[in-house]
Residue frames as qw, qx, qy, qz and C-alpha x, y, z in Angstrom:
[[0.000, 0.890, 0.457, 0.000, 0.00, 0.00, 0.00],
 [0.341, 0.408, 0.032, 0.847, 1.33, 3.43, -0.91],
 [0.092, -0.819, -0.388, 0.412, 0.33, 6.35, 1.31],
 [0.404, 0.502, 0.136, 0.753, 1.02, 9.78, -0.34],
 [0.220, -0.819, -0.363, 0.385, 1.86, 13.55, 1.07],
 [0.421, 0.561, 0.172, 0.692, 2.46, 16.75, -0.39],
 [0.388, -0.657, -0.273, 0.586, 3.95, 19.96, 1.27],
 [0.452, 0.496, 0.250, 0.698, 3.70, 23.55, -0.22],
 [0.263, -0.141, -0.352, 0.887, 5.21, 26.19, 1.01],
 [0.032, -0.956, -0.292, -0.019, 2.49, 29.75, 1.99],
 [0.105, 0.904, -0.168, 0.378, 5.39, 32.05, 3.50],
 [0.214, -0.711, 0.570, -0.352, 7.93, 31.96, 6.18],
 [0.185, -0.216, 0.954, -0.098, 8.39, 28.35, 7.74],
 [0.581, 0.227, 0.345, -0.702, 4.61, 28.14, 7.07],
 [0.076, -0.013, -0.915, -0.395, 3.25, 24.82, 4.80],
 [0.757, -0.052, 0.248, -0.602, 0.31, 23.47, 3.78],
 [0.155, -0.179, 0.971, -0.028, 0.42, 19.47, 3.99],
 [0.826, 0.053, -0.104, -0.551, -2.20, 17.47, 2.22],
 [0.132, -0.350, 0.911, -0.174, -1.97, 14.07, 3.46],
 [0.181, 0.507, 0.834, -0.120, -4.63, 11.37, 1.71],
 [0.148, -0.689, -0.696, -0.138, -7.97, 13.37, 1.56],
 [0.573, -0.694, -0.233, 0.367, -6.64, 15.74, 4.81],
 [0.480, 0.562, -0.229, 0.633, -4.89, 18.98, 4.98],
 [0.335, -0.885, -0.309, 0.098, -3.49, 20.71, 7.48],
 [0.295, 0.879, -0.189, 0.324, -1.17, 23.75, 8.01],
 [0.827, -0.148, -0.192, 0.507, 2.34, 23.42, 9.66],
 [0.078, 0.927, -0.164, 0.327, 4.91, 26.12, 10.76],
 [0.828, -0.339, -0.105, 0.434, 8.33, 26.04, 12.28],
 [0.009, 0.970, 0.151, 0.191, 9.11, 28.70, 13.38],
 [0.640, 0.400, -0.445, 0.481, 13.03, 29.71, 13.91],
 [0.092, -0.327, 0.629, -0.699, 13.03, 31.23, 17.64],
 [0.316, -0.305, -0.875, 0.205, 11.52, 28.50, 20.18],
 [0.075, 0.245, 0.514, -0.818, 9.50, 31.34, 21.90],
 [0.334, 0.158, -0.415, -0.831, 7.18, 31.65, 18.72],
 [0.698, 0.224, 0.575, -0.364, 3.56, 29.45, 18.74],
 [0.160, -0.002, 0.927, 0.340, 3.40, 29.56, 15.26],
 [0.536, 0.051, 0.219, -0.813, 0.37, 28.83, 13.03],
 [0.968, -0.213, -0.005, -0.135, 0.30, 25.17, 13.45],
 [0.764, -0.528, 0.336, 0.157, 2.24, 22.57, 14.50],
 [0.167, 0.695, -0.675, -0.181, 5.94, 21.72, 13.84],
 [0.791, 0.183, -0.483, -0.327, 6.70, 18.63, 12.26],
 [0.269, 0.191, -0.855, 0.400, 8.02, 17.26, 15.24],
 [0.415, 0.107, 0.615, -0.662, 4.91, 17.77, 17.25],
 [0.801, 0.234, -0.339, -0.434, 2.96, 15.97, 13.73],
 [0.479, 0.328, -0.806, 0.112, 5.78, 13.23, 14.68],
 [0.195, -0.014, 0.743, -0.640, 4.94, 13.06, 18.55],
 [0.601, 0.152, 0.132, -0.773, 1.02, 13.18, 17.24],
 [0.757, 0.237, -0.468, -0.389, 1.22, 10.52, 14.91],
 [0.551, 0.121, -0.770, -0.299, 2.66, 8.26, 17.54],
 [0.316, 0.283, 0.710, -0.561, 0.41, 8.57, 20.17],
 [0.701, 0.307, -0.047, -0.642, -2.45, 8.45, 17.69],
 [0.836, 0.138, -0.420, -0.325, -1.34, 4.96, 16.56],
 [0.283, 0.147, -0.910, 0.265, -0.08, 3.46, 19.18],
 [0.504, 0.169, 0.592, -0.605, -3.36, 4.55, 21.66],
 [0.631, 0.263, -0.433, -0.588, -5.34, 3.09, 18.17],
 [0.489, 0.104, -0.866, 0.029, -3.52, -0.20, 18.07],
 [0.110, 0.139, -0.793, 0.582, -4.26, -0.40, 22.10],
 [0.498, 0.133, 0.379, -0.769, -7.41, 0.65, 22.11],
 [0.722, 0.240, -0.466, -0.452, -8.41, -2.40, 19.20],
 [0.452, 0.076, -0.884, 0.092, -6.31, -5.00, 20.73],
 [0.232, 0.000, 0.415, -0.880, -8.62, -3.73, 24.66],
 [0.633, 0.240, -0.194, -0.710, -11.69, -4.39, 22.53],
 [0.758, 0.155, -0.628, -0.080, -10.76, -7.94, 20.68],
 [0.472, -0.047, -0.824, 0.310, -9.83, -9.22, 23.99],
 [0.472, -0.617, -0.598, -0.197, -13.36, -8.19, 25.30],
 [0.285, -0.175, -0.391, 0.858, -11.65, -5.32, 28.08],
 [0.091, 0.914, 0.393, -0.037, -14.13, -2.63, 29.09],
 [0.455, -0.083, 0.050, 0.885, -12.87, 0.40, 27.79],
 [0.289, 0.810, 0.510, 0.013, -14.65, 3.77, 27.87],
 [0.274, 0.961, -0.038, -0.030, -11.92, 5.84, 26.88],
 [0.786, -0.030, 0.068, 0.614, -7.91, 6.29, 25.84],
 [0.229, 0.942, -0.240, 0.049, -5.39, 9.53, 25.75],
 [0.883, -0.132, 0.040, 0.449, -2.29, 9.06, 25.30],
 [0.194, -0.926, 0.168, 0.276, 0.31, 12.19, 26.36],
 [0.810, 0.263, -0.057, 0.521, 3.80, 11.96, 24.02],
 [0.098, -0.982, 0.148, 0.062, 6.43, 14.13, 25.22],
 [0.966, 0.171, 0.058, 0.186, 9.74, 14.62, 23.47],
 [0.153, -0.933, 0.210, 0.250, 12.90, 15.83, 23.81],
 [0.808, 0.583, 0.053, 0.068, 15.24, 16.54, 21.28],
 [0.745, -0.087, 0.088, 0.656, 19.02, 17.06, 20.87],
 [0.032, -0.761, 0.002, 0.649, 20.65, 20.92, 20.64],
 [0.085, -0.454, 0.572, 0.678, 22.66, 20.08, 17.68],
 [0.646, 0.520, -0.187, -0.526, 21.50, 19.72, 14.12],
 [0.457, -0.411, -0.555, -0.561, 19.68, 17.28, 13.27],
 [0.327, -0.338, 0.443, -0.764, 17.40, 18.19, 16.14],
 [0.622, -0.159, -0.716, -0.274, 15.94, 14.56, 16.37],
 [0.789, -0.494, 0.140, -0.338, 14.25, 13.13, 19.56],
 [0.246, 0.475, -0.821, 0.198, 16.20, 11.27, 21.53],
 [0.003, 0.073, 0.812, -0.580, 14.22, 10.35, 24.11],
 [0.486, -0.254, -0.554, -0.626, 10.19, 9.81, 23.67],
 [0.125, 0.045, 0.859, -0.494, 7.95, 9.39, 26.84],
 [0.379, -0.207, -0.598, -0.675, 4.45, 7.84, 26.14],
 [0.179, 0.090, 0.753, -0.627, 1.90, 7.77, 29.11],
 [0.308, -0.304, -0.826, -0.362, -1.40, 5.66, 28.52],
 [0.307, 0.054, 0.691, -0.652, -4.44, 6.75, 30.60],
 [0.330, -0.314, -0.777, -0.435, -7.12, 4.26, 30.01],
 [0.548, -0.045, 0.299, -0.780, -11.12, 4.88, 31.49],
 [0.861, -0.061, -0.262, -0.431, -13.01, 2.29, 32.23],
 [0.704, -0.509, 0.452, -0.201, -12.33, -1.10, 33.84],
 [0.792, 0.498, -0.353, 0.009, -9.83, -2.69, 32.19],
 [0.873, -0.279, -0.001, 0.400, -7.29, -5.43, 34.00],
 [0.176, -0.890, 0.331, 0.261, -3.84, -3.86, 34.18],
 [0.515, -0.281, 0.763, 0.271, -2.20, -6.83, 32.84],
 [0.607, 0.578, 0.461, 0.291, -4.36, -6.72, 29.39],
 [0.181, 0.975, -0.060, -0.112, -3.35, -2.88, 29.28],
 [0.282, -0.767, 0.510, 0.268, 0.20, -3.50, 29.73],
 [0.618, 0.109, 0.735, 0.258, -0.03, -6.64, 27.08],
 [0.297, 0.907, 0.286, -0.083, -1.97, -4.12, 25.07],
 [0.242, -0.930, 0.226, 0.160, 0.82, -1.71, 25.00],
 [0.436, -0.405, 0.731, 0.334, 3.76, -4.24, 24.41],
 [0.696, 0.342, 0.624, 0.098, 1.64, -5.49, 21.55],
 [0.116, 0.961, 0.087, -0.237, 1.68, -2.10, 20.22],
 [0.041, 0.772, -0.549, -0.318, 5.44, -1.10, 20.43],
 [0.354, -0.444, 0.765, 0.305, 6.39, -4.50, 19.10],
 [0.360, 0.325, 0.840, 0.245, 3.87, -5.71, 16.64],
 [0.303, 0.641, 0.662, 0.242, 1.30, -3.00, 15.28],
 [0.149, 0.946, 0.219, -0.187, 2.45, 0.42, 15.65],
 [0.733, 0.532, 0.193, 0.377, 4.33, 1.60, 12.63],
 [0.029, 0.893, -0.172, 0.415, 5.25, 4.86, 13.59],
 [0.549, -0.753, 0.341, -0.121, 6.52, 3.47, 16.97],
 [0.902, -0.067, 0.334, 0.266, 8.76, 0.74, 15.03],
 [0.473, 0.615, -0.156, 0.611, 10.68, 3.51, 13.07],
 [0.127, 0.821, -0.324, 0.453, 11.74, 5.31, 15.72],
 [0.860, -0.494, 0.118, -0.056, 12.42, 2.73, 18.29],
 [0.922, 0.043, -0.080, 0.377, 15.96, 1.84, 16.66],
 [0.313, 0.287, -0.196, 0.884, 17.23, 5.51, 17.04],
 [0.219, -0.578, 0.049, -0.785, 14.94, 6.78, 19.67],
 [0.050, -0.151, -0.846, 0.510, 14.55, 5.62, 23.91],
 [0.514, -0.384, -0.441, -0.627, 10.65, 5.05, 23.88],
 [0.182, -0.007, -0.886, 0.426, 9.27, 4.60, 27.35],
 [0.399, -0.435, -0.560, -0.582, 5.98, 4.16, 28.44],
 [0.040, 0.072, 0.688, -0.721, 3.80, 4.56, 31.71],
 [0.156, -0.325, -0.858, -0.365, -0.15, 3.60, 32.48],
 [0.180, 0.147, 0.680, -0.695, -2.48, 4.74, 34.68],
 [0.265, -0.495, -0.803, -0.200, -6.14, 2.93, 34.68],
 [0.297, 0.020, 0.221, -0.929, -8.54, 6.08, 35.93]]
């Protein structure tokens, strides 16, 4: 399967990104105090894998009959000074609602980084992923 994206520039750091079907606007700005008028592709990076790893978790939850009545999943990352500014270091904290066993969440979870989330299997060979749960 092919996925396609396309980035074109507007003005300063500013893009617009069609992705699929989907667009949305980026910006990376050059001083760290700046907001910006959307996200930098590192926060798209952080987004995409907490969006598919809580996915994967929240399917496998399901198929193995867990109640679940909700998932967020926080990414926070921290990059290196020098150029390339890549993440080194990736923390991923899981808060599931509802009554789900700890031991399916945390199977959940391992299934994830090692078997169905894509995003979290590229960056696992150059990047310290760690994870934390908390059942609310």
């Amino acid at each position: 399967m092919e996925y396609n994206a396309e980035a074109v520039h507007q003005d300063g750091m500013r893009f617009h990104v069609t992705a699929g079907s989907h667009g949305v606007e980026t910006d990376y700005p050059l001083r760290a105090e700046e907001v910006g008028s959307g996200p930098r592709p590192l926060e798209l990076l952080l987004a995409s894998l907490a969006s598919c790893a809580g996915g994967s978790v929240v399917a496998l939850l399901r198929h193995a009959g867990q109640p679940v009545g909700g998932l967020k999943v926080s990414a926070r990352g921290h990059r290196r000074a020098e150029h390339p500014t890549v993440f080194t270091d990736i923390a991923l904290e899981f808060f599931v609602c509802g009554k789900a066993s700890p031991e399916a969440v945390a199977r959940a979870v391992e299934q994830s980084e090692s078997l169905f989330c894509p995003v979290w299997a590229m960056l696992k060979p150059s990047t310290n992923i760690t994870t934390s749960i908390r059942i609310e």
